[in-house]
N, C-alpha and C positions, 0 to 999 in steps of 0.2 A: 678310780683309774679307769674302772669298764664304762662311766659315765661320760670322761672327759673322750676316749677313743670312738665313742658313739659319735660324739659331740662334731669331731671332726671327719668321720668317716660321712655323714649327714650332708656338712661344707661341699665334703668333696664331690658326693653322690648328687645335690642340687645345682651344683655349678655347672653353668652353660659351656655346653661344649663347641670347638671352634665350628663346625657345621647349623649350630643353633646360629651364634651368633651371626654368621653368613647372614643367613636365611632374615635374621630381624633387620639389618642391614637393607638387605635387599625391597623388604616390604615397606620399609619408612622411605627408601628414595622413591620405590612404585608409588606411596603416597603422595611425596613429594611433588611428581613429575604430573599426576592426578591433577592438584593444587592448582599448580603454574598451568594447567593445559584450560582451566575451567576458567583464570584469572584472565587470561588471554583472549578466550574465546569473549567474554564479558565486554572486554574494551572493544572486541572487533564487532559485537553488536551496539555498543554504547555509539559506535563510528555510522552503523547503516541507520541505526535509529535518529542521529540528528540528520543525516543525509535525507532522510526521507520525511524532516521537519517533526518528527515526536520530540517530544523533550525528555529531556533524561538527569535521573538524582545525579547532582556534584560527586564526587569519590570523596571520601572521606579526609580531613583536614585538606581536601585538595592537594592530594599527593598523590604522583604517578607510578605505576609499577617498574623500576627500574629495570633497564635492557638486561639480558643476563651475562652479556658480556662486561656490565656494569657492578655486578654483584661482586662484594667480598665477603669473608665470613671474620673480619674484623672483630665486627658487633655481636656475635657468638660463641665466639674464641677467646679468652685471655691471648693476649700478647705472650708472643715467647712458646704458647704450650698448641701442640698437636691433636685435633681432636679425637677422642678414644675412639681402640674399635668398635664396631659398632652402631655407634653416635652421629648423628647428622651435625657437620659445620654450619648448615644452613637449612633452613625450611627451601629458598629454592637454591639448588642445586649451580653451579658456574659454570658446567658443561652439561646438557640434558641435552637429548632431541626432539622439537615438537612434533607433530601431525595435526592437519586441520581438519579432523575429523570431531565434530561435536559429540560429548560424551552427554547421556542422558540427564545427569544431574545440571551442566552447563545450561541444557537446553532447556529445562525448568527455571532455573535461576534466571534466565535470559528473557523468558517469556515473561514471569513474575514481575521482573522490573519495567517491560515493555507495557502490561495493565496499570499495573502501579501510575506509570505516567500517565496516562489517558485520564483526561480532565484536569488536569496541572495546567492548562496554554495561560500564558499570562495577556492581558491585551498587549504588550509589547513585543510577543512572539509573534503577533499577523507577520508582521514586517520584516524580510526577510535579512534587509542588511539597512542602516542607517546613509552608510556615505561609501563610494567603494572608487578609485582612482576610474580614470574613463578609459584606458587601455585595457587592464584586467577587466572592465565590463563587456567591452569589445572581443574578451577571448573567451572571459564565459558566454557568450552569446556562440561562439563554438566560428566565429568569422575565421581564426589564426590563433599564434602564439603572443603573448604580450609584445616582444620587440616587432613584429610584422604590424601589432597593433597600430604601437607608439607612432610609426611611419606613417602608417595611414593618417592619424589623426596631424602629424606634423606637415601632411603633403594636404591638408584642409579637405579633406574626403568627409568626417564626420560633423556633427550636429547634432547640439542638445536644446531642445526645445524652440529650433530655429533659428539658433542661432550656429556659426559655425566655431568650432574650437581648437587650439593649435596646441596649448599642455595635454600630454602624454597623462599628466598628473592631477589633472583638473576631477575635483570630486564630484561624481555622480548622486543625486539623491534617488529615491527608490520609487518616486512618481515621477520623472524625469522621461521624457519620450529623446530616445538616440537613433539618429539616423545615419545611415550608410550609404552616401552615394544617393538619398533618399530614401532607400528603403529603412521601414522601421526594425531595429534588433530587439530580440525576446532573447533574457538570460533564459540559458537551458537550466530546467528542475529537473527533479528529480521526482518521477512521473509517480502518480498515486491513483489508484483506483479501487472504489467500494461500491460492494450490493447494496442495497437499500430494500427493504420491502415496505414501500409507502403507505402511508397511511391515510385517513381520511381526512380532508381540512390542513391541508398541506398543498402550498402551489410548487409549482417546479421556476423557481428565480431566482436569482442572488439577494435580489431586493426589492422589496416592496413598498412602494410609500402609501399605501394603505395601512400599514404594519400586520400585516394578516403573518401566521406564520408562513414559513419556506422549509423544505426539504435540508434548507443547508445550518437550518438551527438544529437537526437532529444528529448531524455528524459532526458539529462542530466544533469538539474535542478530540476528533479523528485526527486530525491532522493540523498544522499551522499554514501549509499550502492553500492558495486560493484555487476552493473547485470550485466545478460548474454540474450540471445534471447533463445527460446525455439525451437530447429528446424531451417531449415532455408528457406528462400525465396531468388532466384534469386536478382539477383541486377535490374533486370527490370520487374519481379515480385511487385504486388500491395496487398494489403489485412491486413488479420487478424496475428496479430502476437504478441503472447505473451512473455514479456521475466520479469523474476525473479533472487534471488537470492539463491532463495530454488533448491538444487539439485536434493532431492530426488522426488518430484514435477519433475522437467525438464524431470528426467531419466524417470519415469512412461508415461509420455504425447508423447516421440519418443520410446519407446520399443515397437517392434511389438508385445508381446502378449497382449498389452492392445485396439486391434485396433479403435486409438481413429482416431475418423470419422471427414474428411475433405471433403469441396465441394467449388469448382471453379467454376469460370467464364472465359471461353474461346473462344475468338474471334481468327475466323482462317482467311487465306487470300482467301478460296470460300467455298461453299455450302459444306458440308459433306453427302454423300450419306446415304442412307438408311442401304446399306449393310455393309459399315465402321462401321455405328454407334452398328448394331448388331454385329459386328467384338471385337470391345471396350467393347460390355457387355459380353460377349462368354471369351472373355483373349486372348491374341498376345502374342508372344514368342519374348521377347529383349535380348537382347545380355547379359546381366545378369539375364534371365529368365525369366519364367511366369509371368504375370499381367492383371487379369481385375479387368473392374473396378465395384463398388458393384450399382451405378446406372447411366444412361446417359440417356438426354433429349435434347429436341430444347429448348431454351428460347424464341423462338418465330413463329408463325403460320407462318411469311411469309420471317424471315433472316434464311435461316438453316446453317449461318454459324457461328452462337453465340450459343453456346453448354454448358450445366448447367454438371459437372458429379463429383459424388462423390468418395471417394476412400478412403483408412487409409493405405495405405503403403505409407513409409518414403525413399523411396529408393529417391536417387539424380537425381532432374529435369524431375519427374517418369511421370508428367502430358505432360510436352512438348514432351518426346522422345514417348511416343504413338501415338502421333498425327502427328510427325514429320517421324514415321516406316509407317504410312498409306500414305506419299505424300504429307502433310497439313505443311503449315508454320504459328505458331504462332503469331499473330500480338499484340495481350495483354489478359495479365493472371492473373486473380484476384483471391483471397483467400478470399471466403465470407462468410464461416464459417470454422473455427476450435474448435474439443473438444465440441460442442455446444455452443462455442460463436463466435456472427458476430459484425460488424460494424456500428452497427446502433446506428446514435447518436454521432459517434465517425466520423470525419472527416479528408480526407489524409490528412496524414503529422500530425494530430493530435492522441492524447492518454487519457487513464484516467485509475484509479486506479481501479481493481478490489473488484468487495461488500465482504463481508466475504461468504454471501449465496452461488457466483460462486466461490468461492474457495471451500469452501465445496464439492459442487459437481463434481470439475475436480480431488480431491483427492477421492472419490469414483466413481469416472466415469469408468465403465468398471471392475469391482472390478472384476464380477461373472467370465471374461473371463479367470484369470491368474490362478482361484478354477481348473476350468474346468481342462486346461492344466498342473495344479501339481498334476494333479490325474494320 
């Protein structure tokens, strides 16, 4: 009898009380809502990652996560029966509320899969669409909205490949040159930019028909976008180098009114005089004109044949042939800052994607200079 009264006083004294219960309640939908915030945030990277041409894993049996106004707990729930206190109807929830704030675990899982891709491109990823109607290319080319398109093309304004075209609906291929009124259209991309710290035996081209390597076999898992290098580097030139898809970016960063500021490392084959080096800040006269340069130093108290100097003209192999007009033979020449970004952190042969902050600022870099000169 005093066995059996144990027995149930035990029941009663382990049994969850309703404040427990709350409480577990409450921590499974915090889970819940966890879940669904991390599942979300995944798609909404899965979205910028093709936008910006990476490729990205299929979702699994190729099913999408249903809207959660979409959600029942059908599939959880026997028919007929209410789910217990306690108990989740469903993993996700049919009223929750999200925030677009990335949770650290999303942000791991987001990255992880964004690696993951890199070096997946299939050669049928270069190309960015097969066939695309000729209005919708007129509106992603950013001209109008497709019906303002359609109009244009029916009022005989456009041209593909010189010819002129009257279907709205006529399909574009993706080496098809379109014209407007004459002028050529460029679908807008969706703009990509990488450091590079170059390497030796690397030219700065798309293409070579020497087949020598190029700069753009080293990133060439970077992206499905067609880049370009920004400027160029020697092919036994080392350093900073950036190369995008954005044109109007590349033009700004090589036009001389924006003198955007570079600085080298130059190892010569002996000591450079004292009176050279004022020579180099003073300007020397090359065979395609004036040049000094805006600063020159020793990089070190007791080699003066390693020379730091900065400059912002663009002119071709501008750092060698100074040093080579003084009697100096180049033995290696590094690019350790451009634009105000260097290499640190980034190792040869190695790259990585520009932040949006340094984007930012190489599109207002130097802005005051081009005011000054349109005046």
């Amino acid at each position: 009898m005093n066995q059996k009264r144990s027995d149930n006083f035990d029941k009663f004294s382990n049994k969850k009380k309703g404040s427990a219960v709350k409480e577990e309640y409450r921590q499974e939908k915090k889970k819940a809502k966890i879940e669904m915030r991390a599942a979300g945030e995944a798609m909404r990277q899965r979205k910028k990652d093709k936008e910006r041409g990476i490729p990205v894993e299929p979702l699994g049996n190729n099913k999408r996560i249903p809207p959660a106004s979409k959600r029942t707990t059908t599939s959880y729930v026997k028919k007929g029966e209410a789910p217990k206190y306690g108990e989740l109807a469903s993993p996700f929830p049919a009223k929750s509320k999200f925030t677009n704030k990335r949770t650290p675990a999303s942000m791991d899982k987001a990255d992880e899969k964004r690696t993951a891709s890199i070096g997946k491109v299939s050669a049928a990823d270069d190309t960015p669409f097969e066939q695309m109607p000729l209005n919708k290319y007129i509106a992603h080319a950013g001209i109008s909205g497709r019906r303002e398109a359609a109009e244009l093309v029916k009022a005989g304004h456009v041209a593909v490949n010189g010819d002129t075209v009257l279907e709205p609906g006529y399909k574009v291929k993706y080496k098809d040159v379109v014209r407007l009124k004459g002028k050529v259209l460029q679908l807008q991309v969706t703009p990509v930019y990488i450091l590079l710290n170059k390497p030796k035996d690397y030219i700065c081209t798309a293409n070579d028909p020497e087949g020598r390597k190029t700069v753009l076999d080293i990133i060439k898992n970077a992206t499905t976008q067609r880049m370009f290098p920004v400027g160029r580097l020697d092919r036994n030139t080392t350093g900073v180098l950036i190369l995008t898809n954005d044109g109007d970016l590349a033009q700004k960063l090589t036009h001389p009114s924006y003198e955007i500021k570079k600085i080298y490392e130059v190892t010569l084959d002996k000591p450079v005089t004292k009176a050279d080096m004022e020579s180099i800040a003073a300007g020397v006269e090359l065979e395609d004109g004036f040049i000094a340069a805006d600063a020159v130093s020793y990089l070190s108290n007791t080699s003066k044949n390693v020379i730091g100097i900065e400059i912002h003209s663009g002119r071709n192999r501008i750092v060698r042939r100074i040093f080579e007009h003084l009697g100096y033979d180049v033995r290696h020449l590094d690019r350790v800052m451009f634009a105000n970004l260097t290499k640190k952190n980034v190792d040869r042969g190695k790259w990585r994607f520009l932040a949006e902050k340094e984007v930012r600022l190489l599109k207002f870099l130097n802005k005051s200079f081009t005011r000054k000169s349109s005046k």
